[in-house]
MARMAR-658954 format. One record per atom (N, C-alpha, C): x, y, z; atom name. Coordinates in Angstrom, 1 decimal, decimal comma. Layout:
+--------+--------+--------+------+
|     px |     py |     pz | atom |
+--------+--------+--------+------+
|      X |      Y |      Z |   CA |
...
+--------+--------+--------+------+
END
This chain:
+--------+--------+--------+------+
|     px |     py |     pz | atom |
+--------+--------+--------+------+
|  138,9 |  192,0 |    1,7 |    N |
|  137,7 |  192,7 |    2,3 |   CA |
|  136,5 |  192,5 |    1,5 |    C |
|  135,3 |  193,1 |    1,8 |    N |
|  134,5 |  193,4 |    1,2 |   CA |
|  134,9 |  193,3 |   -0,6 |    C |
|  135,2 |  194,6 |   -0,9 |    N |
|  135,3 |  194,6 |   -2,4 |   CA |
|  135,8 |  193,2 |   -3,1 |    C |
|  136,6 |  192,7 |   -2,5 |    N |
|  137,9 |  191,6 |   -3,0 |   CA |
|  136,5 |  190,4 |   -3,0 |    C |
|  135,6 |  190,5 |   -2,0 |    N |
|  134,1 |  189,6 |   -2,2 |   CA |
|  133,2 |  189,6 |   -3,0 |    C |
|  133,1 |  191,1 |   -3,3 |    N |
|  132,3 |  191,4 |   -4,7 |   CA |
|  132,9 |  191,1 |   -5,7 |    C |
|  133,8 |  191,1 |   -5,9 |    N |
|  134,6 |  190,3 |   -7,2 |   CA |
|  134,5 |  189,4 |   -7,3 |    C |
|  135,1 |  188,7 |   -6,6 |    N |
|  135,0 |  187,6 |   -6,3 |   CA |
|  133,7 |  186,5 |   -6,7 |    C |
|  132,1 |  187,5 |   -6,7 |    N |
|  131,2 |  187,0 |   -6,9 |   CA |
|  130,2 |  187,3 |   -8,3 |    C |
|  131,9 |  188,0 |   -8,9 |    N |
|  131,6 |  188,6 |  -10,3 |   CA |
|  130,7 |  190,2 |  -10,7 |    C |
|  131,1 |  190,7 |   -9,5 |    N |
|  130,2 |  192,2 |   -9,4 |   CA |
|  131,0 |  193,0 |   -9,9 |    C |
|  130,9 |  194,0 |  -10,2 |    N |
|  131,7 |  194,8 |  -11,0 |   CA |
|  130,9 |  196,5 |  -10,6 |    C |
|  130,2 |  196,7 |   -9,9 |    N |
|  129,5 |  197,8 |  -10,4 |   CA |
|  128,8 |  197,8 |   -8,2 |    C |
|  129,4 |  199,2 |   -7,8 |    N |
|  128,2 |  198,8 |   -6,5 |   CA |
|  127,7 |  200,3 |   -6,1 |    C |
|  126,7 |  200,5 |   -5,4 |    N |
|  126,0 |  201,7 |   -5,3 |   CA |
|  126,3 |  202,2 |   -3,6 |    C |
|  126,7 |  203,3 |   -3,5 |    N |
|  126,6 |  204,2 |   -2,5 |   CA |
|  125,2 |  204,6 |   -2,2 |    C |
|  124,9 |  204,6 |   -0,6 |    N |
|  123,9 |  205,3 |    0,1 |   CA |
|  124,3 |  206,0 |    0,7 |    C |
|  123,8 |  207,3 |    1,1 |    N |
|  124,3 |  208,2 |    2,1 |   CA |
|  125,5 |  208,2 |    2,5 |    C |
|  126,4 |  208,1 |    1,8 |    N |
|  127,3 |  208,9 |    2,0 |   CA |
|  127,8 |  210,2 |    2,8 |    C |
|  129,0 |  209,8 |    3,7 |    N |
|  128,7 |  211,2 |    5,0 |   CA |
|  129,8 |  212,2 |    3,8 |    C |
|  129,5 |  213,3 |    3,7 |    N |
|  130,3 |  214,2 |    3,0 |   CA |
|  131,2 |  214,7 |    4,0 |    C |
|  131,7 |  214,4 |    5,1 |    N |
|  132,5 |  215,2 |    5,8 |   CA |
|  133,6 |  213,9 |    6,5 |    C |
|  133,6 |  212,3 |    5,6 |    N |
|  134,1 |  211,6 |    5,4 |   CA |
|  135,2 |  211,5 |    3,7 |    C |
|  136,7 |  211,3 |    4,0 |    N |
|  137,3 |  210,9 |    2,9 |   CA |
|  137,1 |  210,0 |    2,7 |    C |
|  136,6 |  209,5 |    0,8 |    N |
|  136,0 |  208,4 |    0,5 |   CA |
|  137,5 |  207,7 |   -0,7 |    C |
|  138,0 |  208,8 |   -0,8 |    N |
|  139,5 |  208,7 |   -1,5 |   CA |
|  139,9 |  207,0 |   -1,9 |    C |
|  140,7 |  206,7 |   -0,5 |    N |
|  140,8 |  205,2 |   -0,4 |   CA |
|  140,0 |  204,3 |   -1,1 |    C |
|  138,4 |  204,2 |   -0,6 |    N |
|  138,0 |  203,1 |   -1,0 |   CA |
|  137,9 |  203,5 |   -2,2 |    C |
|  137,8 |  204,6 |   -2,8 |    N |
|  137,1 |  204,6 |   -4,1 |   CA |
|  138,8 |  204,4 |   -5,2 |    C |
|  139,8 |  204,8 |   -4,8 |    N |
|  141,0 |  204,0 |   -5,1 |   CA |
|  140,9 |  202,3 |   -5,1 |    C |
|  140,7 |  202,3 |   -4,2 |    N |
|  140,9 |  200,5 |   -4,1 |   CA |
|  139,7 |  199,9 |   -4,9 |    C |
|  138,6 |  200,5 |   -5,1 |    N |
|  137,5 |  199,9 |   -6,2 |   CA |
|  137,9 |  200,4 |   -7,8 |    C |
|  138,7 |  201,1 |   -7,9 |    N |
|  139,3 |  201,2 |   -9,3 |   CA |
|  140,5 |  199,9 |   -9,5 |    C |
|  141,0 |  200,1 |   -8,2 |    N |
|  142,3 |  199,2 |   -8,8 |   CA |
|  141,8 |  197,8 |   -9,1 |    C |
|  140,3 |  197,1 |   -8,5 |    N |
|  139,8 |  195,8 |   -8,4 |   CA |
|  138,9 |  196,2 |   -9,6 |    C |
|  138,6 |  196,9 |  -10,2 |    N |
|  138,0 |  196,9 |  -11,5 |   CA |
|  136,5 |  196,9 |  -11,3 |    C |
|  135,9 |  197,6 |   -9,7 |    N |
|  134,4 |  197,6 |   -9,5 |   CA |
|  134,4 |  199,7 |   -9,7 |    C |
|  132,9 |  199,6 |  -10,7 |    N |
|  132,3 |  200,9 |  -10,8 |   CA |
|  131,7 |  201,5 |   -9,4 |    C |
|  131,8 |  202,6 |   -9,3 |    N |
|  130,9 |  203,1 |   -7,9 |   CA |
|  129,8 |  204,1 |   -8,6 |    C |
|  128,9 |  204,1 |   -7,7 |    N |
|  127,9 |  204,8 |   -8,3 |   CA |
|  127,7 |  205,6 |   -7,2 |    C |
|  127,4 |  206,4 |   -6,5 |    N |
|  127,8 |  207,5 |   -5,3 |   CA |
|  126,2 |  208,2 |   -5,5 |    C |
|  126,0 |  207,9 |   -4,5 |    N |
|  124,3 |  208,9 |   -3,9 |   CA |
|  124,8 |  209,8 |   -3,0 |    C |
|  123,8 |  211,0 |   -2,9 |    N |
|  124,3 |  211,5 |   -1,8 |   CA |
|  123,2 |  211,6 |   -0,5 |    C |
|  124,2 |  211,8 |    0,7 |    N |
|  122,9 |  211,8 |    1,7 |   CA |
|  121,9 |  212,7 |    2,3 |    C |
|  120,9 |  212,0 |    2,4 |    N |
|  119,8 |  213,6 |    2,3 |   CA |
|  119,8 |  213,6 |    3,9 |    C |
|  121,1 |  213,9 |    4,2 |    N |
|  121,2 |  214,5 |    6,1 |   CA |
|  120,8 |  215,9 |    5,9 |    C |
|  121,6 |  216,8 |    4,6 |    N |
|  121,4 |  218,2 |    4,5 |   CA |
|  120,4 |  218,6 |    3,7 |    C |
|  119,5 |  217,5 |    3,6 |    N |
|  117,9 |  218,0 |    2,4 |   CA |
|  116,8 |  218,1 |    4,0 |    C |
|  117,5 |  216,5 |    4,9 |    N |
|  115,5 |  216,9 |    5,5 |   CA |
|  116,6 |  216,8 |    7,5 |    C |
|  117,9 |  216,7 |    7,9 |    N |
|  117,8 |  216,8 |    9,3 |   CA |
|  119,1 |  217,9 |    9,6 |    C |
|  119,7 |  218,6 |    8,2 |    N |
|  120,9 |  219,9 |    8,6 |   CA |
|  120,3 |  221,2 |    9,3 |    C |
|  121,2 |  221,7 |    9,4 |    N |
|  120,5 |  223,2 |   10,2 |   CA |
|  119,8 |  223,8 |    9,2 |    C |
|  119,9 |  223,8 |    8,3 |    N |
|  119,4 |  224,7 |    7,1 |   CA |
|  118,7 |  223,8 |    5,9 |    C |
|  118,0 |  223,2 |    6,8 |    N |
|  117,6 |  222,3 |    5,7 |   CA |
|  116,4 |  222,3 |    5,2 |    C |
|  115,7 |  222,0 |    3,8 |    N |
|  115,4 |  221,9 |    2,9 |   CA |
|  113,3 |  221,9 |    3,5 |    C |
|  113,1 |  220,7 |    4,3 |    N |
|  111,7 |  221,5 |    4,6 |   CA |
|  111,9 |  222,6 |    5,6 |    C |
|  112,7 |  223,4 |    6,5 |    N |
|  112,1 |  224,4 |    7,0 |   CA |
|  112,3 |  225,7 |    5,7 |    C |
|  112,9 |  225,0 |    4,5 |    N |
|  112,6 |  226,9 |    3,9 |   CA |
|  111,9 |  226,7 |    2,4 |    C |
|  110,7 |  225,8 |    2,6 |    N |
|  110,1 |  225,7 |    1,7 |   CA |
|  110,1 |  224,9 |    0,5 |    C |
|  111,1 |  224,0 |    0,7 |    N |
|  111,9 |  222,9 |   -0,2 |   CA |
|  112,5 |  223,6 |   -0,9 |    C |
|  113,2 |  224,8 |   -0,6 |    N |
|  114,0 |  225,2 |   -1,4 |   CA |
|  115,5 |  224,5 |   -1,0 |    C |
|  116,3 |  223,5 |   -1,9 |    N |
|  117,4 |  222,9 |   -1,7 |   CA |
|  118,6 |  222,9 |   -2,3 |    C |
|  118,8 |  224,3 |   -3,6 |    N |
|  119,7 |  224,2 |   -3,9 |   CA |
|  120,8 |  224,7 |   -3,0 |    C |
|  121,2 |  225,3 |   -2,4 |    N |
|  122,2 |  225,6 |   -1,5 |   CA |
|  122,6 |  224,3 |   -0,9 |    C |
|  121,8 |  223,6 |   -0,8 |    N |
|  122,0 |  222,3 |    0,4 |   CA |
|  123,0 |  221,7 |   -0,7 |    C |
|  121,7 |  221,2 |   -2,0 |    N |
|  122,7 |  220,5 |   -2,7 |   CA |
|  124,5 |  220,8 |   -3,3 |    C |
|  124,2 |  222,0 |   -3,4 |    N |
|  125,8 |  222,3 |   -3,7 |   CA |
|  126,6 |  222,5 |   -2,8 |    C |
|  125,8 |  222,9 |   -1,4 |    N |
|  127,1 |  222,8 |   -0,5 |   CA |
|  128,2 |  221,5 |   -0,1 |    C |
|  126,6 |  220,1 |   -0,4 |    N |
|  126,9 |  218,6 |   -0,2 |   CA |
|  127,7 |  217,9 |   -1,5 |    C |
|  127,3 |  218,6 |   -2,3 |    N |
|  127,6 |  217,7 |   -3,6 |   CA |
|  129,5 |  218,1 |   -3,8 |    C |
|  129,5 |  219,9 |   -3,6 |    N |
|  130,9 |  220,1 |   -3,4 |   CA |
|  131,8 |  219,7 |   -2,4 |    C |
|  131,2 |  219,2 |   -1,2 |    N |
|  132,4 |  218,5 |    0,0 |   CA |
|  132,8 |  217,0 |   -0,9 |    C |
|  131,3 |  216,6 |   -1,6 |    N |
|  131,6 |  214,8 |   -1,3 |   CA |
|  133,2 |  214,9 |   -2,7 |    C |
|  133,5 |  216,5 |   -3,7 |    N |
|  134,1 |  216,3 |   -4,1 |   CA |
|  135,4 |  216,7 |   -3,6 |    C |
|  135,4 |  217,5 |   -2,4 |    N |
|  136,3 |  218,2 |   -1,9 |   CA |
|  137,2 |  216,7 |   -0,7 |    C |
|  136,2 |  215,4 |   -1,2 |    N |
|  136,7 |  214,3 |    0,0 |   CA |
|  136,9 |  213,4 |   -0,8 |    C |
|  137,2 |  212,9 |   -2,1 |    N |
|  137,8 |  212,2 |   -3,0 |   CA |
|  137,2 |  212,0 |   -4,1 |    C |
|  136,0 |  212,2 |   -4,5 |    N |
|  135,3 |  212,0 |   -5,8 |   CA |
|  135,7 |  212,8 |   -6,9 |    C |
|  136,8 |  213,9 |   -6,7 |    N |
|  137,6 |  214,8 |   -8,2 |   CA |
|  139,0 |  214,2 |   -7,5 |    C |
|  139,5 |  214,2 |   -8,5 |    N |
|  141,1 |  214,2 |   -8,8 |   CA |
|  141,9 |  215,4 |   -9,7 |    C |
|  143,1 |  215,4 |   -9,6 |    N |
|  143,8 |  216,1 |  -10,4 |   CA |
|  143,5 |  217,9 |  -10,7 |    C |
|  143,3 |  217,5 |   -8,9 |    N |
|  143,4 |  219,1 |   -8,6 |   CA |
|  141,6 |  219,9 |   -9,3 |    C |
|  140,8 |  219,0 |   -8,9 |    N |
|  139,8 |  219,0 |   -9,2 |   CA |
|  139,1 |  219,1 |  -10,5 |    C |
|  139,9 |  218,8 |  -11,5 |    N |
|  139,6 |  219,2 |  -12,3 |   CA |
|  138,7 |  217,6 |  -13,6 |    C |
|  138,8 |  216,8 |  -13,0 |    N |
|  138,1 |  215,3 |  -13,0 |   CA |
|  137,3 |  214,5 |  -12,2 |    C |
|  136,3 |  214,0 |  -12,2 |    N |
|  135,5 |  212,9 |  -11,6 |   CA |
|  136,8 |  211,9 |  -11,2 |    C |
|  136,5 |  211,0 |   -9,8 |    N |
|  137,2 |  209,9 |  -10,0 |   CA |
|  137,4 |  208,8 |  -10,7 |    C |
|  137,8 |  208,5 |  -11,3 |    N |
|  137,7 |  206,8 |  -12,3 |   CA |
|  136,7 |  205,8 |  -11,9 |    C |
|  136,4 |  205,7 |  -10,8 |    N |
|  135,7 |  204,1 |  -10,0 |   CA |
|  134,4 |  204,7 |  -10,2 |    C |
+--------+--------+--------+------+
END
């Protein structure tokens, strides 16, 4: 697939955009450890500027948003071992 191409083309390192947080990212980010590519994980600003509760209608206030987002994208594979670690990749 994909990854097996970035290697392939001597890449080692690839960057996430928006990322859906209510997607498990588990797998791929498994299979980018085992092929020896780093991930770098963004998260997506669905819940900064188009969620119900989002960030311009309450004055750019966005910490809620961010922790509610930042905790799914780890509740969907980015911690391991019972959350108590980042994932490897």
């Amino acid at each position: 697939g994909d990854l097996q191409l970035i290697k392939d083309m001597g890449g080692n390192t690839i960057r996430m955009y928006g990322n859906d947080a209510n997607t498990s990212h588990r797998a791929f980010l498994d299979l980018a450890y085992k092929k020896g590519i780093d991930v770098i994980a963004g998260m997506s600003d669905f819940g900064f500027t188009q969620g119900p509760d989002n960030c311009l209608i309450n004055d750019w206030y966005c910490y809620d948003e961010a922790y509610f987002f930042y905790h799914k994208n780890l509740l969907m594979g980015f911690a391991i071992d019972d959350f108590k670690r980042y994932h490897p990749a």
